[in-house]
C-alpha positions, -999 to 999 in steps of 0.1 A, spaced: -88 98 -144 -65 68 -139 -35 71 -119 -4 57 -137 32 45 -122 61 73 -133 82 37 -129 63 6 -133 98 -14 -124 102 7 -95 64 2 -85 68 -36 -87 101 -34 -65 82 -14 -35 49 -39 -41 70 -64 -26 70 -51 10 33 -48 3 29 -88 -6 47 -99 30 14 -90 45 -11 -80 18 -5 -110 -5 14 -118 -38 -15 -109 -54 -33 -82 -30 -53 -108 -10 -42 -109 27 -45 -142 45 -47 -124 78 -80 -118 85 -70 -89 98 -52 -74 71 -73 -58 47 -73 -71 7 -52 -45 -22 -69 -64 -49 -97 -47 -62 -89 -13 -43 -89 14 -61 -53 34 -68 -67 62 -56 -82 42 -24 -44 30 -19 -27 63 -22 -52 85 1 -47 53 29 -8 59 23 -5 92 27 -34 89 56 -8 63 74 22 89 67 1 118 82 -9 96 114 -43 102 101 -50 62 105 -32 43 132 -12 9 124 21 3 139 34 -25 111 16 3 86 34 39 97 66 18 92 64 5 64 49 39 45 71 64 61 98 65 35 74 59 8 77 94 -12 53 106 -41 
């Protein structure tokens, strides 16, 4: 089942933060940041709430996802 944005304006507006290190269009040119293009939604929300729950460790990461709600 695909996952759809309640706000796709909204969605695009919080992406933003998410470009600074993941790349305008989801590829990172850290090698150490990992690439949103091609990631499932799914993928993206279970790492989210995993950063949120301190279920995966990154400093920059629980920052930036910590206000994110549903």
């Amino acid at each position: 089942m695909p996952v759809d944005a309640a706000d796709r304006e909204n969605g695009k507006l919080l992406s933003k933060k998410c470009s600074a290190c993941h790349g305008k269009l989801g590829v990172a040119r850290d090698p150490e940041v990992p690439h949103l293009a091609g990631q499932s939604a799914r993928y993206i929300e279970k790492s989210i709430k995993d950063f949120q729950k301190g279920e995966r460790q990154d400093r920059r990461m629980t920052l930036m996802v910590k206000t994110l709600s549903k």
